[in-house]
PLY file of the C-alpha trace (Angstrom):
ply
format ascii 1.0
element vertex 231
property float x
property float y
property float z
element edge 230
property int vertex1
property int vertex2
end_header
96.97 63.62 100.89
95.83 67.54 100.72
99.39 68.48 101.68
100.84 66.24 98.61
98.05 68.14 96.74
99.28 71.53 97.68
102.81 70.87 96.85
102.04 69.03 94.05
100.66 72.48 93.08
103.29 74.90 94.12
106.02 72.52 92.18
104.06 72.91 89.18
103.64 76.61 89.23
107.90 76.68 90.47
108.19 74.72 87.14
111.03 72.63 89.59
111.48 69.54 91.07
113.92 68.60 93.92
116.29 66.40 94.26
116.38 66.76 98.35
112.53 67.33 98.92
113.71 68.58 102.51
114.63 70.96 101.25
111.99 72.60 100.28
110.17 71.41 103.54
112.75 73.61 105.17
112.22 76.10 103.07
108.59 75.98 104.06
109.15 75.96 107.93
108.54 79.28 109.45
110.97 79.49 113.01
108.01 79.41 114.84
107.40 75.97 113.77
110.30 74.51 114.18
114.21 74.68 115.54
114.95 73.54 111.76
113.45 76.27 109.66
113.45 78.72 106.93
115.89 81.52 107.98
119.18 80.42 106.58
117.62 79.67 103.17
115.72 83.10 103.17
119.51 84.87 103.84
120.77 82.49 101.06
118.32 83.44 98.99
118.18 86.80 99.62
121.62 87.45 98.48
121.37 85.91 95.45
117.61 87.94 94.68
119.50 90.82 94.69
122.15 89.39 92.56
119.94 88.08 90.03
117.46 90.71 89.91
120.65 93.41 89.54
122.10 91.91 87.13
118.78 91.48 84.85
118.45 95.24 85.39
121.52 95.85 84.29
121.18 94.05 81.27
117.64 95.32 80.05
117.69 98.95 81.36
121.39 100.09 79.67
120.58 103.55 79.78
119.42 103.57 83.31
122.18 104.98 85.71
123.57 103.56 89.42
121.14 105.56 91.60
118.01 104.84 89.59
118.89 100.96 89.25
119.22 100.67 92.72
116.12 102.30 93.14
114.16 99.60 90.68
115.99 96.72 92.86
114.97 97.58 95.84
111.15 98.05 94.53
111.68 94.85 93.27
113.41 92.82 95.76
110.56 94.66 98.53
108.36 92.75 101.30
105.45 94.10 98.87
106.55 92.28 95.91
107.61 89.04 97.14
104.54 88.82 98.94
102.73 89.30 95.97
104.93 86.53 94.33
103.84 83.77 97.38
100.20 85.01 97.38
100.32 83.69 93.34
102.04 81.00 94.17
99.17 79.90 97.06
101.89 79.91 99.53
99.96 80.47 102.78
98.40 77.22 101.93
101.98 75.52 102.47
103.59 76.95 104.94
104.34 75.66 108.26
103.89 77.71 111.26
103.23 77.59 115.17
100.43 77.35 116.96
100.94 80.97 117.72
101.27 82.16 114.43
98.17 80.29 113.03
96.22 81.99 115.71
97.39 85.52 114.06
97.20 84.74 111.06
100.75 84.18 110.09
100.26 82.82 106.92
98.51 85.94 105.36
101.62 88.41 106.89
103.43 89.91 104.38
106.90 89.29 106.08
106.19 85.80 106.46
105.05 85.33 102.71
108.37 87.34 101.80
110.57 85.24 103.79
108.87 81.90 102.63
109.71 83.15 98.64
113.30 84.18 99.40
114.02 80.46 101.08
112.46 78.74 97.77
115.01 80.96 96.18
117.68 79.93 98.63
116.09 76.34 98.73
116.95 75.06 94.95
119.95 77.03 94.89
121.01 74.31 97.47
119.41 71.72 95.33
120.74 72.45 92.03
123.47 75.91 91.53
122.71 78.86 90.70
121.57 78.38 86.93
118.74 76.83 88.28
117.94 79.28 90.93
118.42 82.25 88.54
115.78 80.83 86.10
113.43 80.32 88.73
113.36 83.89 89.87
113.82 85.43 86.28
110.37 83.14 85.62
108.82 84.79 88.20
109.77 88.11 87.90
109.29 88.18 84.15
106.14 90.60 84.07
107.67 93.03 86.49
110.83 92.56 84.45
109.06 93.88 81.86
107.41 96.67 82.68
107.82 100.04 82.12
108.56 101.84 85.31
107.98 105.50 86.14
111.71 106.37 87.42
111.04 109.21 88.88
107.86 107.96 91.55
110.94 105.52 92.86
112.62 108.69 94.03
111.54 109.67 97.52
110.28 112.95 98.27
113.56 114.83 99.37
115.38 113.64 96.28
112.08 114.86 94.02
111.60 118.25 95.70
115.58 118.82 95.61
115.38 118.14 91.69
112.67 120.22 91.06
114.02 123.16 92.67
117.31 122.41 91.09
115.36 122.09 87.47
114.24 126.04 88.82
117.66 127.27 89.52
116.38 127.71 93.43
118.51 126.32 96.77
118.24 123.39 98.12
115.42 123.38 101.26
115.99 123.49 104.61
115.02 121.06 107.34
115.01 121.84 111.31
113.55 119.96 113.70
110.76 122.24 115.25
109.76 119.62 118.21
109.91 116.73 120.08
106.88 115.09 121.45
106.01 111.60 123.05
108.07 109.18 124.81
111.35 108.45 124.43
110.02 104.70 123.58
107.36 106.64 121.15
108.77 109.90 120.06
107.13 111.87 117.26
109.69 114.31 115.12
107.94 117.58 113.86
109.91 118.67 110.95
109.96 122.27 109.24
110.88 122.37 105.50
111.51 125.71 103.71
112.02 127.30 100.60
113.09 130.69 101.37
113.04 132.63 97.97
109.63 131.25 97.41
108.58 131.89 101.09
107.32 128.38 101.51
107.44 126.68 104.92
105.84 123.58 105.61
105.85 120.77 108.59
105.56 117.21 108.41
105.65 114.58 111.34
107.04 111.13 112.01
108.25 108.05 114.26
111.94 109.31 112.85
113.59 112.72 111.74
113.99 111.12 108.79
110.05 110.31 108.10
109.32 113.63 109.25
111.54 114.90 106.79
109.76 112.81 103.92
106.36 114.25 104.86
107.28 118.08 104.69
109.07 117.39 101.68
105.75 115.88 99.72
103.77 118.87 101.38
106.49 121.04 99.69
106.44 119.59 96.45
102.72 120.07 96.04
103.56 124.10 97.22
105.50 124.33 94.42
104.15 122.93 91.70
101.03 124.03 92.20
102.63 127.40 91.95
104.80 126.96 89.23
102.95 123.72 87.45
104.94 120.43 86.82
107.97 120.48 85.09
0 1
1 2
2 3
3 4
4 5
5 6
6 7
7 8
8 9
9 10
10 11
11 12
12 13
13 14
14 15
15 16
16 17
17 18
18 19
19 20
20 21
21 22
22 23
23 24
24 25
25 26
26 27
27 28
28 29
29 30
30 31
31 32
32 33
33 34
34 35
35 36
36 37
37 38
38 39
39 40
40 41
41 42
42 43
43 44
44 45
45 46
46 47
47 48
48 49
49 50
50 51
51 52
52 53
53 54
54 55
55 56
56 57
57 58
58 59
59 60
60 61
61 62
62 63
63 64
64 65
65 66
66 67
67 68
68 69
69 70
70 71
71 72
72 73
73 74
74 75
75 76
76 77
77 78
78 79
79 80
80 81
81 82
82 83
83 84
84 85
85 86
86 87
87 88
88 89
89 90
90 91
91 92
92 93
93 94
94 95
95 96
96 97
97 98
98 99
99 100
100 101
101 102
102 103
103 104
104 105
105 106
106 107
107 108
108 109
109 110
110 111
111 112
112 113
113 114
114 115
115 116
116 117
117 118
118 119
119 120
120 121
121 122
122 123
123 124
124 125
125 126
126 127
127 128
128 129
129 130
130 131
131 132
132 133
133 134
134 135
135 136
136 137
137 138
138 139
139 140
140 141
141 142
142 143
143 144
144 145
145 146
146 147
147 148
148 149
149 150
150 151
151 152
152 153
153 154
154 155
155 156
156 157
157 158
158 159
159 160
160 161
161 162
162 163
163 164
164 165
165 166
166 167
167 168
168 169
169 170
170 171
171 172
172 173
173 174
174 175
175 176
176 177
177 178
178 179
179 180
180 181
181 182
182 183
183 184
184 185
185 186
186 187
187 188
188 189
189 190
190 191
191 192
192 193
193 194
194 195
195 196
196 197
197 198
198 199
199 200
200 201
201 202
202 203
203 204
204 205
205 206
206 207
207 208
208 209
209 210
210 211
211 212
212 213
213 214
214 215
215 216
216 217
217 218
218 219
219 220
220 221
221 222
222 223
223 224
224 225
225 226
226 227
227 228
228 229
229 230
């Protein structure tokens, strides 16, 4: 009875109802509860996410250009938000996992919560085409939708520091590795950035070169605009 209770629930907040109710007990199934679970509906539904949530961009931001509107799908489409979609849509309280799982906590990991949205999405596609699908994720995406979005924080810190030296008529920074350290299962890149008209040199560190990269480029940005003030 509490289980008809719960998905009494989600169905209301979907604002759907299925014609093949497995489905949507599939789409509920993590793998670890099941050989019959989730993960072809999440890559079904993932596709068409990005589809959906493109081609809303492209229709409400018309001044936005390529890079920056892949930029805003990707913050979009994220683990981060779709999590935060199945935590307001009480999904931990639905989904099915194994023993193993529940003993983690499964159903509060973000992944999990992620995947569990994307095979709704992938879930009344199956039911009902696309029309259907698209509504449900433009309905649930409406706020963020509609929100303003700071552009420029989507850019990561290479991109930001390159523009704002560019905006200063300086080079483009340099990266070299300095070091190596760890094991070659755990290796940590040290990473010099530098600015050589403005005689800035700064390191950053990370589980990649390209992390390490990140970090001395946010140390650099806050060299030079604290010398020069934002643009």
């Amino acid at each position: 009875m509490a289980q008809s209770k719960v998905i009494t629930a989600l169905l209301k907040q979907l604002e759907y109802s299925f014609v093949n109710a497995e489905l949507l007990d599939e789409a509920l199934t993590h793998r670890s509860a099941a050989a019959k679970n989730n993960e072809r509906l999440e890559f079904l539904g993932d596709g068409i996410l990005n589809f959906v949530i493109a081609h809303e961009l492209f229709k409400r931001y018309p001044d936005v250009q390529e890079g920056d509107l892949s930029r805003l799908r990707a913050t979009l489409v994220n683990k981060e938000s779709l999590a935060e979609i199945a935590k307001h849509l009480n999904l931990s309280e639905v989904i099915k996992l194994g023993s193993g799982e529940l003993k983690s906590g499964g159903f509060r990991r973000p992944s999990i919560l992620a995947d569990a949205v994307e095979s709704i999405f992938g879930a009344v596609y199956s039911d009902s085409g696309f029309e259907s699908c698209r509504d449900l994720i433009v309905r649930l995406y409406e706020k963020r939708l509609a929100s303003p979005i700071d552009l420029q924080s989507l850019k990561d810190a290479k991109t930001q520091l390159q523009e704002l030296l560019q905006s200063r008529h300086y080079a483009l920074p340099e990266y070299q590795v300095v070091k190596i350290t760890g094991q070659a299962h755990a290796q940590v890149f040290h990473v010099r950035c530098s600015i050589e008209k403005m005689n800035i040199q700064v390191d950053g560190e990370g589980k990649s070169r390209r992390k390490a990269e990140q970090v001395s480029a946010e140390k650099a940005i806050i060299k030079v605009t604290a010398h020069y003030g934002s643009k």
